[in-house]
PDB file with one MODEL, atoms N, CA, C and O in Angstrom:
MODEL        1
ATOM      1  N   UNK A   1      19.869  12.501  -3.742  1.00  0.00           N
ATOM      2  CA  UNK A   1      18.810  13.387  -4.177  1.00  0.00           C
ATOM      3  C   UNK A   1      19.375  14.803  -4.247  1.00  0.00           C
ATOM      4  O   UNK A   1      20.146  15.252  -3.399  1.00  0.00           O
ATOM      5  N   UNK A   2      18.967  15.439  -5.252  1.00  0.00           N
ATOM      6  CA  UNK A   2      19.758  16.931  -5.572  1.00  0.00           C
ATOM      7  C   UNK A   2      19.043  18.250  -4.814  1.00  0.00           C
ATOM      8  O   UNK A   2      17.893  18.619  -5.050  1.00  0.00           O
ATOM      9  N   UNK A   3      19.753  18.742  -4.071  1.00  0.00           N
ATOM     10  CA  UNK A   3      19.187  19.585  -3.012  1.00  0.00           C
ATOM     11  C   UNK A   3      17.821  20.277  -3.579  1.00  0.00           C
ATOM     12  O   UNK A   3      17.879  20.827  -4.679  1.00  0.00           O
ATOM     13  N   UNK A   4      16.914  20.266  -3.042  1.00  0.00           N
ATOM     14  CA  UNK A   4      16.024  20.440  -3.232  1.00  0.00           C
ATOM     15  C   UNK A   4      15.008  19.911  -3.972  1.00  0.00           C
ATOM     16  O   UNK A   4      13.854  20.306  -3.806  1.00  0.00           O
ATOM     17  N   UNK A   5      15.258  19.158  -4.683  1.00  0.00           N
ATOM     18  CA  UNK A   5      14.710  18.238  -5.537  1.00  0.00           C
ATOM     19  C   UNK A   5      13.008  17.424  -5.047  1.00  0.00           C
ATOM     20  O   UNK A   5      11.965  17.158  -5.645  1.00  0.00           O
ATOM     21  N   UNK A   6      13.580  17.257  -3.511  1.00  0.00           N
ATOM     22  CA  UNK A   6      12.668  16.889  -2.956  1.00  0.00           C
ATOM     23  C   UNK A   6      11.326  17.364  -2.634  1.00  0.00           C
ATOM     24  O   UNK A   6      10.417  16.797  -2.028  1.00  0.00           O
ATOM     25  N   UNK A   7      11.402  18.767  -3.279  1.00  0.00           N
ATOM     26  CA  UNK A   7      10.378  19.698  -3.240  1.00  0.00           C
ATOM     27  C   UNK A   7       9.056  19.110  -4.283  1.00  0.00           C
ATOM     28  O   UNK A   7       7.870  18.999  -3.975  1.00  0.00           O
ATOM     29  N   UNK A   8       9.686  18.807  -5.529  1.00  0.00           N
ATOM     30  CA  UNK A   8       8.903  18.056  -6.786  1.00  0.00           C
ATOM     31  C   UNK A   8       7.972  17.073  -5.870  1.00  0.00           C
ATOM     32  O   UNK A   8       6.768  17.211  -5.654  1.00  0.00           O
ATOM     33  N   UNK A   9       8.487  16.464  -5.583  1.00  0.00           N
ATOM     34  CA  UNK A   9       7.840  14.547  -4.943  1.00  0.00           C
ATOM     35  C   UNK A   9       6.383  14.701  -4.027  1.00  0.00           C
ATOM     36  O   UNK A   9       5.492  13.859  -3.918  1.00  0.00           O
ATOM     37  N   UNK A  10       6.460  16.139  -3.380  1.00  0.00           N
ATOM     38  CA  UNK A  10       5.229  16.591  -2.616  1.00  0.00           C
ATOM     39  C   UNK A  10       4.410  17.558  -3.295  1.00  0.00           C
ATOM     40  O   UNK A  10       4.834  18.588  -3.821  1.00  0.00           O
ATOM     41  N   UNK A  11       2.908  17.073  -3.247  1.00  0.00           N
ATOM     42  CA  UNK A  11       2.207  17.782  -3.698  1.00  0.00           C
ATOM     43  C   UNK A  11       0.703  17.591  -2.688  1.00  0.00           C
ATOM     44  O   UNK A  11       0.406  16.665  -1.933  1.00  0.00           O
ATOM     45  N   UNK A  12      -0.147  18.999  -3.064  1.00  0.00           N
ATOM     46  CA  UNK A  12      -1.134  18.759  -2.014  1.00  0.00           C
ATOM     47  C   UNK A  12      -2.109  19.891  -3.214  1.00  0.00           C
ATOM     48  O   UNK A  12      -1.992  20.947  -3.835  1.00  0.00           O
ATOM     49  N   UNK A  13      -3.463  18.315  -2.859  1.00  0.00           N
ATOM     50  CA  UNK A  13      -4.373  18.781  -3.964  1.00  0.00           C
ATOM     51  C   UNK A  13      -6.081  19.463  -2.578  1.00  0.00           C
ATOM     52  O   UNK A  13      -6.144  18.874  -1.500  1.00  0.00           O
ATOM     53  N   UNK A  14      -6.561  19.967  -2.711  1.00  0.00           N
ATOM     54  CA  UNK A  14      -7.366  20.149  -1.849  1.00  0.00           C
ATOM     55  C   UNK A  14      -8.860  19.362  -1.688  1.00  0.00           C
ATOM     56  O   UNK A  14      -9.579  19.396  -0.689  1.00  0.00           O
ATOM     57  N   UNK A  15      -9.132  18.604  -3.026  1.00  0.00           N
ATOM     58  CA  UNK A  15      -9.816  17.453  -3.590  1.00  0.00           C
ATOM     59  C   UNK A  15      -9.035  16.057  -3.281  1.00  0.00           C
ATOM     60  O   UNK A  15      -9.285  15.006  -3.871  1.00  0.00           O
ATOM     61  N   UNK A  16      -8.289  16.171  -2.512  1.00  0.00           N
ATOM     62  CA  UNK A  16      -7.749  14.890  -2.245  1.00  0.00           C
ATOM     63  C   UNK A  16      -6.892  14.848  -1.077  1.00  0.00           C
ATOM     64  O   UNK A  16      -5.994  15.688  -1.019  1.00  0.00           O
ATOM     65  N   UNK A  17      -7.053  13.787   0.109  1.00  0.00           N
ATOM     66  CA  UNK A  17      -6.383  13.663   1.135  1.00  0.00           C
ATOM     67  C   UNK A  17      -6.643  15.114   2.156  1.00  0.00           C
ATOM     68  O   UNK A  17      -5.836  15.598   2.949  1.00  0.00           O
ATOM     69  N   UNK A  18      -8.122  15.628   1.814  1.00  0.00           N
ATOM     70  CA  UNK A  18      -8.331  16.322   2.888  1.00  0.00           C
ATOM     71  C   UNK A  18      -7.700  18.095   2.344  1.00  0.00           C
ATOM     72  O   UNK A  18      -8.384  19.094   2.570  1.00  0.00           O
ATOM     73  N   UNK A  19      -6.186  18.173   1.557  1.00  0.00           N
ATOM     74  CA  UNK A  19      -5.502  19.121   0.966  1.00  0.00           C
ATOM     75  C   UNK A  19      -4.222  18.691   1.899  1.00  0.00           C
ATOM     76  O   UNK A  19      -3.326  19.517   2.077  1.00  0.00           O
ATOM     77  N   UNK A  20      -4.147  17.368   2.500  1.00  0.00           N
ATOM     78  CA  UNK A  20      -2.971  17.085   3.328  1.00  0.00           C
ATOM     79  C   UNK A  20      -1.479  17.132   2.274  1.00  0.00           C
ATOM     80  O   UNK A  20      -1.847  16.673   1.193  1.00  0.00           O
ATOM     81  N   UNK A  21      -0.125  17.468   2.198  1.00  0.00           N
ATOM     82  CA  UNK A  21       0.721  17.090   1.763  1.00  0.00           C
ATOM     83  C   UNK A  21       0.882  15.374   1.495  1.00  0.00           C
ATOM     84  O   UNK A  21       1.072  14.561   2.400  1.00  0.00           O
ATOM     85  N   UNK A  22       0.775  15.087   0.231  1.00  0.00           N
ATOM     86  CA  UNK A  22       0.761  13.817  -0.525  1.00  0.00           C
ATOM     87  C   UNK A  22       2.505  13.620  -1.157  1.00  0.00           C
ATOM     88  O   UNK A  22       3.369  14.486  -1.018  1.00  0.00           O
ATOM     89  N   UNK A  23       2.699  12.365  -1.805  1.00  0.00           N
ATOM     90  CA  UNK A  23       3.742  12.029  -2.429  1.00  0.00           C
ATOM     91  C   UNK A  23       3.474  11.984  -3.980  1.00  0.00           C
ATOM     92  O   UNK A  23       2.581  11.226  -4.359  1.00  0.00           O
ATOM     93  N   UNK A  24       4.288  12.857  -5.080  1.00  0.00           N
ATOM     94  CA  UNK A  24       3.856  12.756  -6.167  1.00  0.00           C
ATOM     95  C   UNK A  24       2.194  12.390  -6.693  1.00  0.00           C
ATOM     96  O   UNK A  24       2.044  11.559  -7.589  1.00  0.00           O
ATOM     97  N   UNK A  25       1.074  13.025  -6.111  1.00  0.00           N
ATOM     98  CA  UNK A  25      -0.229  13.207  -6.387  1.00  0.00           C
ATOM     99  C   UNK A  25      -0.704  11.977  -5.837  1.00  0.00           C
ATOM    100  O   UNK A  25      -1.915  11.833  -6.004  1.00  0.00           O
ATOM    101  N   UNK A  26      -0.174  11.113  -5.278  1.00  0.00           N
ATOM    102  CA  UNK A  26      -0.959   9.717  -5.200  1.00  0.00           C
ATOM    103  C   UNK A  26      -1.425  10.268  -3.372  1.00  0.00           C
ATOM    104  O   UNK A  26      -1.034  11.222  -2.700  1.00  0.00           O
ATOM    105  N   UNK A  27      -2.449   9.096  -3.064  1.00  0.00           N
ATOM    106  CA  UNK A  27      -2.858   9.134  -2.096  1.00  0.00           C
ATOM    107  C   UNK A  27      -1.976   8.674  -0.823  1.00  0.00           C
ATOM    108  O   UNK A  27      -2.618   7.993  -0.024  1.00  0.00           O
ATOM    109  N   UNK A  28      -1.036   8.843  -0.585  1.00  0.00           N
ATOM    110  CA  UNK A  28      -0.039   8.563   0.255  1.00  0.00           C
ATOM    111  C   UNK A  28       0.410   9.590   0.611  1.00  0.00           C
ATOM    112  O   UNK A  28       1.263  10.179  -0.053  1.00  0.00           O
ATOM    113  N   UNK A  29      -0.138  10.113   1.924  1.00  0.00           N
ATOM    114  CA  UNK A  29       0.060  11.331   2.694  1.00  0.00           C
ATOM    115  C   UNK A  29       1.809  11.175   3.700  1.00  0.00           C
ATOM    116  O   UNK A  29       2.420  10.216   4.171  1.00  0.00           O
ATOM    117  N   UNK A  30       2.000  12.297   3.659  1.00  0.00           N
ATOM    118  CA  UNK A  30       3.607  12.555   4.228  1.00  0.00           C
ATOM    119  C   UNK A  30       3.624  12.203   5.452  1.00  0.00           C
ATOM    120  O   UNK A  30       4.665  11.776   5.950  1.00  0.00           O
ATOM    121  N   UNK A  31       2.402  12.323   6.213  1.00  0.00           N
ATOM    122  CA  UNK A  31       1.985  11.455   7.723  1.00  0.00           C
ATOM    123  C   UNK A  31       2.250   9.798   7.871  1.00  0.00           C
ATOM    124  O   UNK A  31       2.785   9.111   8.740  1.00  0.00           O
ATOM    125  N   UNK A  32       1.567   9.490   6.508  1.00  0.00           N
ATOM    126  CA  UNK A  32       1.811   8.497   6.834  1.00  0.00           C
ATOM    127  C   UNK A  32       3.181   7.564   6.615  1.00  0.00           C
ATOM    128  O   UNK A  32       3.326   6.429   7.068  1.00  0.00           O
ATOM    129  N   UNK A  33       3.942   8.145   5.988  1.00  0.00           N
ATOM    130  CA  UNK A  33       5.152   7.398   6.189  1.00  0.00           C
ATOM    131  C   UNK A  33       6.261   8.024   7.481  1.00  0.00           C
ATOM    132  O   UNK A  33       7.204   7.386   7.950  1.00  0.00           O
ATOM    133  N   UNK A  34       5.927   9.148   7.799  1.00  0.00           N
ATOM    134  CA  UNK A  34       6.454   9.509   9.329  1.00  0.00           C
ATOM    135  C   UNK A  34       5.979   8.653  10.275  1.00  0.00           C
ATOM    136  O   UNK A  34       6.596   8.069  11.166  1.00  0.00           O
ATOM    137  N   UNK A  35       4.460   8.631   9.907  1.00  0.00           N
ATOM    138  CA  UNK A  35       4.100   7.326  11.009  1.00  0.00           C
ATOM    139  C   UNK A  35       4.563   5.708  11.227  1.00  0.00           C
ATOM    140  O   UNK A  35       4.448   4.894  12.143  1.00  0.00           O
ATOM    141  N   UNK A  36       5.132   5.704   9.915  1.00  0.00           N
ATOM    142  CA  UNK A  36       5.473   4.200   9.459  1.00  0.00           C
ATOM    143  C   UNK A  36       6.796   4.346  10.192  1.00  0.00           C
ATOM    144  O   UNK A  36       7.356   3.468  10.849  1.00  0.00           O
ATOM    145  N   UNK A  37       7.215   5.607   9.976  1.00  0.00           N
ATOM    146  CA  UNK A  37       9.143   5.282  10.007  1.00  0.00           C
ATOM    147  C   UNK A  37       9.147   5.524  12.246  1.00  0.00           C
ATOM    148  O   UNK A  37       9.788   4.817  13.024  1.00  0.00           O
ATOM    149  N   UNK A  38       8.241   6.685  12.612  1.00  0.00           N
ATOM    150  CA  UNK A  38       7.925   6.327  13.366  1.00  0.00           C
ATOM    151  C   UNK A  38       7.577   4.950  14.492  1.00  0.00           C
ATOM    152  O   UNK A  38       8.051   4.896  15.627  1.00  0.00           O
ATOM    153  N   UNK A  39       6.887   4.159  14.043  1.00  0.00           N
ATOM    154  CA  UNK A  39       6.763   3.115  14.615  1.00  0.00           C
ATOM    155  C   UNK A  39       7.647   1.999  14.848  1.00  0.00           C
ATOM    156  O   UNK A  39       7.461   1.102  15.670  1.00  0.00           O
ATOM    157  N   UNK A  40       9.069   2.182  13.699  1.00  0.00           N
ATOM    158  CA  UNK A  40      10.079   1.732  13.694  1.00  0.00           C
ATOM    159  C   UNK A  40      10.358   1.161  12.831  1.00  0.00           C
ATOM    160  O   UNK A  40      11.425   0.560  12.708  1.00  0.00           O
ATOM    161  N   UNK A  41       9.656   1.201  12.195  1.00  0.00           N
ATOM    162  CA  UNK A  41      10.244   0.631  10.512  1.00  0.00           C
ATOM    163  C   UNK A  41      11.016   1.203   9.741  1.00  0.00           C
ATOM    164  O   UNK A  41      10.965   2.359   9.321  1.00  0.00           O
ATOM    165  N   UNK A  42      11.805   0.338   9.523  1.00  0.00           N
ATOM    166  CA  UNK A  42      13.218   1.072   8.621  1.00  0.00           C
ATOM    167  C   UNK A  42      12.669   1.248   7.110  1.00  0.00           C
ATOM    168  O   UNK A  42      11.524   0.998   6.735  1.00  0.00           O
ATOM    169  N   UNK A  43      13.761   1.744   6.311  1.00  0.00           N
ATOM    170  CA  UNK A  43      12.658   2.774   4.809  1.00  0.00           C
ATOM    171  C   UNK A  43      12.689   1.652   4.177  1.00  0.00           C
ATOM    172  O   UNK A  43      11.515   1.561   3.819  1.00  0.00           O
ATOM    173  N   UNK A  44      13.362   0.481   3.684  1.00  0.00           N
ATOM    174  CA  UNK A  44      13.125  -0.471   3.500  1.00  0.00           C
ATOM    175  C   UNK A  44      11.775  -1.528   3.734  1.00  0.00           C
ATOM    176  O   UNK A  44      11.226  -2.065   2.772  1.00  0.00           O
ATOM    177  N   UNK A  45      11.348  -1.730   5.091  1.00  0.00           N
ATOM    178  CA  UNK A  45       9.599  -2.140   5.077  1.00  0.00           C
ATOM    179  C   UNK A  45       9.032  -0.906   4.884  1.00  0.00           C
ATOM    180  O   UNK A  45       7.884  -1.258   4.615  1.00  0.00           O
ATOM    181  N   UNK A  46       9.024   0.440   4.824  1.00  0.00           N
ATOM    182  CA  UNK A  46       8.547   1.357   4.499  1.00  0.00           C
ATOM    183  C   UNK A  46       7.746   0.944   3.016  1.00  0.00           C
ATOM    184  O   UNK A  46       6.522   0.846   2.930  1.00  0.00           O
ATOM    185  N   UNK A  47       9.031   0.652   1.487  1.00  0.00           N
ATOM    186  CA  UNK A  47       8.654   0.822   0.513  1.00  0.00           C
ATOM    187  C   UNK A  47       8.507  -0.766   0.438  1.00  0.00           C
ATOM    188  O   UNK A  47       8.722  -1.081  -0.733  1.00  0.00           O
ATOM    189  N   UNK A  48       8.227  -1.900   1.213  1.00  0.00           N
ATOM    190  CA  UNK A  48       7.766  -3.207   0.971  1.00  0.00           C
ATOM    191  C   UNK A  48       5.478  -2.449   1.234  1.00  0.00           C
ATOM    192  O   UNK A  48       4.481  -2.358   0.518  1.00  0.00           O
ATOM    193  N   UNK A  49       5.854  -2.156   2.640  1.00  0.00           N
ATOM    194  CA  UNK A  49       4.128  -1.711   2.884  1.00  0.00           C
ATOM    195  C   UNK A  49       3.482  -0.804   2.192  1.00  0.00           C
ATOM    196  O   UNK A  49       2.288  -0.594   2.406  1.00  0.00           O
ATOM    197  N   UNK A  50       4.221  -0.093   1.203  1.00  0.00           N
ATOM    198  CA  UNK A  50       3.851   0.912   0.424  1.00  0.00           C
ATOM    199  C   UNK A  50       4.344   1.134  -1.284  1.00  0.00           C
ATOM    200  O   UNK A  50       4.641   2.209  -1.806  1.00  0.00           O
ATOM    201  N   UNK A  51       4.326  -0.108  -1.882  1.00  0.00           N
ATOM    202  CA  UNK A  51       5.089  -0.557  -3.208  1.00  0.00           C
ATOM    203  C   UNK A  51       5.369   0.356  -4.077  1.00  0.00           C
ATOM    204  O   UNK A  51       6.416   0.466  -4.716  1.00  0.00           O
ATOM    205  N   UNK A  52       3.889   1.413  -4.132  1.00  0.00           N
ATOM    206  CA  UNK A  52       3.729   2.485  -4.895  1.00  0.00           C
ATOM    207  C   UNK A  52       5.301   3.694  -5.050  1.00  0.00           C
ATOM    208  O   UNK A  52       5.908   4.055  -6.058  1.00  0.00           O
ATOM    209  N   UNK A  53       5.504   4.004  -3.689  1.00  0.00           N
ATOM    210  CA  UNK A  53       6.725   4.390  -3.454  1.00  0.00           C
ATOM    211  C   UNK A  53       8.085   4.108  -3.633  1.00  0.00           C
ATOM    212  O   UNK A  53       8.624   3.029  -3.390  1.00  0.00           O
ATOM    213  N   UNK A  54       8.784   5.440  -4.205  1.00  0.00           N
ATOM    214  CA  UNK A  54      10.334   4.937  -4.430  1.00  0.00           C
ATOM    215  C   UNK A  54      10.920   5.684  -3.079  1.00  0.00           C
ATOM    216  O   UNK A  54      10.383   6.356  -2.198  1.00  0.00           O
ATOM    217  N   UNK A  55      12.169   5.287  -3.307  1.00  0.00           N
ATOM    218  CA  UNK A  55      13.379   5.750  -2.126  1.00  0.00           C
ATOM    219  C   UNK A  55      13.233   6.901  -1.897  1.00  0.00           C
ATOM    220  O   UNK A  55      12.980   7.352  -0.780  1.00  0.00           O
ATOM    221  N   UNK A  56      13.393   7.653  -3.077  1.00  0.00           N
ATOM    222  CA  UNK A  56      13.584   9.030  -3.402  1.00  0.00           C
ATOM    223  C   UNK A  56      12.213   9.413  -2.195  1.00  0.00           C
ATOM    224  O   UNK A  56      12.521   9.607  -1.019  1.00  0.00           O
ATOM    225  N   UNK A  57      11.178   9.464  -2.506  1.00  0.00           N
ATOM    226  CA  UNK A  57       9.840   9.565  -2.140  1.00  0.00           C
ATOM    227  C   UNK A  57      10.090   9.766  -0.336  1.00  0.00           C
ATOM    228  O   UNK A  57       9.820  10.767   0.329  1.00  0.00           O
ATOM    229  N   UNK A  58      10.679   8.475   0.136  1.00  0.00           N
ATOM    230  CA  UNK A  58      10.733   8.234   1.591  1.00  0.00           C
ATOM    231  C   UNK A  58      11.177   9.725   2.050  1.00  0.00           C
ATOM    232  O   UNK A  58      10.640  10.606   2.722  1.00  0.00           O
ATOM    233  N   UNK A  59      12.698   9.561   1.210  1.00  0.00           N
ATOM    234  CA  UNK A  59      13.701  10.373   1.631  1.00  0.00           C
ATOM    235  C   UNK A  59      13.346  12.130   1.381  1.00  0.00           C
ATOM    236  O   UNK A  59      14.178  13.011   1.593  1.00  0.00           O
ATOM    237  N   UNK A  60      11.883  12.383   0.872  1.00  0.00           N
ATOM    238  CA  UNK A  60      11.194  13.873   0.303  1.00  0.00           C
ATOM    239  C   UNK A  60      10.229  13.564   1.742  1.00  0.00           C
ATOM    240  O   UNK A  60       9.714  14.543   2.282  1.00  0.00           O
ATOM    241  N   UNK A  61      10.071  12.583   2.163  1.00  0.00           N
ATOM    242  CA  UNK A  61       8.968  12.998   3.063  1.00  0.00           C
ATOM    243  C   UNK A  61       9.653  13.444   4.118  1.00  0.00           C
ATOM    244  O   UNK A  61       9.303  14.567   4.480  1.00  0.00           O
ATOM    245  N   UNK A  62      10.844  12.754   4.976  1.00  0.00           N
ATOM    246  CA  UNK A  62      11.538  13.276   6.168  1.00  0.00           C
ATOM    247  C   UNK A  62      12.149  14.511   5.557  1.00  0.00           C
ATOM    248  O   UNK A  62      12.662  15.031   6.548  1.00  0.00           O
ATOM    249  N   UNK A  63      12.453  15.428   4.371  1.00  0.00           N
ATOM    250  CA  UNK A  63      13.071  16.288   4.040  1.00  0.00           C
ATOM    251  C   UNK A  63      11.981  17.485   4.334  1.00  0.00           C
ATOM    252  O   UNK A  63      12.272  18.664   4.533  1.00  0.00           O
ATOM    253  N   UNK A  64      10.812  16.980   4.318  1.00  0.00           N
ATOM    254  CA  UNK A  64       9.602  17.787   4.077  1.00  0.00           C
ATOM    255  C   UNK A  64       9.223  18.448   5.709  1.00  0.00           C
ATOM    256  O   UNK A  64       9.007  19.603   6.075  1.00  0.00           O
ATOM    257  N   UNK A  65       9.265  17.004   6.533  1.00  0.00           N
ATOM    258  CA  UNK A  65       9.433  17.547   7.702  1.00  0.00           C
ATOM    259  C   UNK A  65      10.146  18.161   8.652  1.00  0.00           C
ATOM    260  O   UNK A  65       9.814  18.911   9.570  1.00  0.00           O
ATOM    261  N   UNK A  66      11.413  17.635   8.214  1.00  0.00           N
ATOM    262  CA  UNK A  66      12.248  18.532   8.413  1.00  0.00           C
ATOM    263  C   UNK A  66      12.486  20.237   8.139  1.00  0.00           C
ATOM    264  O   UNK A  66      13.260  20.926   8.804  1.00  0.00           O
ATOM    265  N   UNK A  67      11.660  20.717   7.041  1.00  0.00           N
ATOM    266  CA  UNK A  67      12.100  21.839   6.387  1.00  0.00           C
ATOM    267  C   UNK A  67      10.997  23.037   6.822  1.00  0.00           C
ATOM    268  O   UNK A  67      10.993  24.266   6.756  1.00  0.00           O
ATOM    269  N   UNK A  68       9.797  21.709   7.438  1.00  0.00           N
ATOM    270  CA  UNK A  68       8.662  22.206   8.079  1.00  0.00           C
ATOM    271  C   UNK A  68       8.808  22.307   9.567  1.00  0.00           C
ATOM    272  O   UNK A  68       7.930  23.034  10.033  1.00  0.00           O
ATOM    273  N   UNK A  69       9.539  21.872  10.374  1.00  0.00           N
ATOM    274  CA  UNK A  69      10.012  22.019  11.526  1.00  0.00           C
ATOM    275  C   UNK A  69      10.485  23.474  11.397  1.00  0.00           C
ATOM    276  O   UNK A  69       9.866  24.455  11.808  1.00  0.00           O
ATOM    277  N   UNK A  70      11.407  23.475  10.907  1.00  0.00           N
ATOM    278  CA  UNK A  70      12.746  24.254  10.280  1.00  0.00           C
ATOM    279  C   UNK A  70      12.219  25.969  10.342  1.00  0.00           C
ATOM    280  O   UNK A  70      12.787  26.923  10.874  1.00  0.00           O
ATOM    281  N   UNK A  71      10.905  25.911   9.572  1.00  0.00           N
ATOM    282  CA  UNK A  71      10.550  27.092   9.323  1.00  0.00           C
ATOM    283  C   UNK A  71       9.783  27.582  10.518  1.00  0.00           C
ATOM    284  O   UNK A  71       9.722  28.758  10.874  1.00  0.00           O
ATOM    285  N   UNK A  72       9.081  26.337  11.224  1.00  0.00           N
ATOM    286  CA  UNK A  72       8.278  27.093  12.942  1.00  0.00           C
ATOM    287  C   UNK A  72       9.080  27.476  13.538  1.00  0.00           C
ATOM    288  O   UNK A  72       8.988  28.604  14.022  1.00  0.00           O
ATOM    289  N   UNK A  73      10.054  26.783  13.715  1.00  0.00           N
ATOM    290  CA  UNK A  73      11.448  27.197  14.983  1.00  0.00           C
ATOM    291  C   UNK A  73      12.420  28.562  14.420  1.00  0.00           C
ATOM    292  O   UNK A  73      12.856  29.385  15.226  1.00  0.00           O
ATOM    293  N   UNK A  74      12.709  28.673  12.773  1.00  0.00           N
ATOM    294  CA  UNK A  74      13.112  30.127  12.890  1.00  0.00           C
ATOM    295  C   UNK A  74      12.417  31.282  12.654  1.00  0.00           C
ATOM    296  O   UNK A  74      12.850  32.355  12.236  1.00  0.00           O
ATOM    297  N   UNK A  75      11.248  30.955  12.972  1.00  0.00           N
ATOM    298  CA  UNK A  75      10.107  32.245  13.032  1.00  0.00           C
ATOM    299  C   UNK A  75      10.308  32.228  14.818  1.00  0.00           C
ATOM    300  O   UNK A  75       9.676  33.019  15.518  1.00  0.00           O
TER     301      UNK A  75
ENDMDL
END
């Protein structure tokens, strides 16, 4: 994935999912695949429980949190 790229894949509508950060407009919030990968599922049953989703997608959501960590801790 091309640095930053991963920025595209998240979007957050305020009519949808609350205004939570989503994956490419669909209803698949960035929680919930932290929660998935969380619980121990590798990204592989990730995109079996979630078909809608590509790789790319997985790999924008941990980028997302990451970048969101990123910015509390250097403030």
């Amino acid at each position: 994935m091309e640095y930053n790229s991963w920025k595209s894949r998240i979007t957050s509508d305020p009519k949808q999912c609350g205004g939570q950060p989503c994956i490419r407009g669909m209803r698949i919030r960035i929680i919930d695949i932290i929660d998935l990968h969380a619980s121990g599922l590798t990204q592989h049953q990730i995109l079996e429980e979630l078909p809608d989703l590509e790789r790319a997608d997985v790999e924008a959501a941990l980028k997302y949190v990451s970048y969101k960590l990123g910015s509390v801790y250097a403030a």
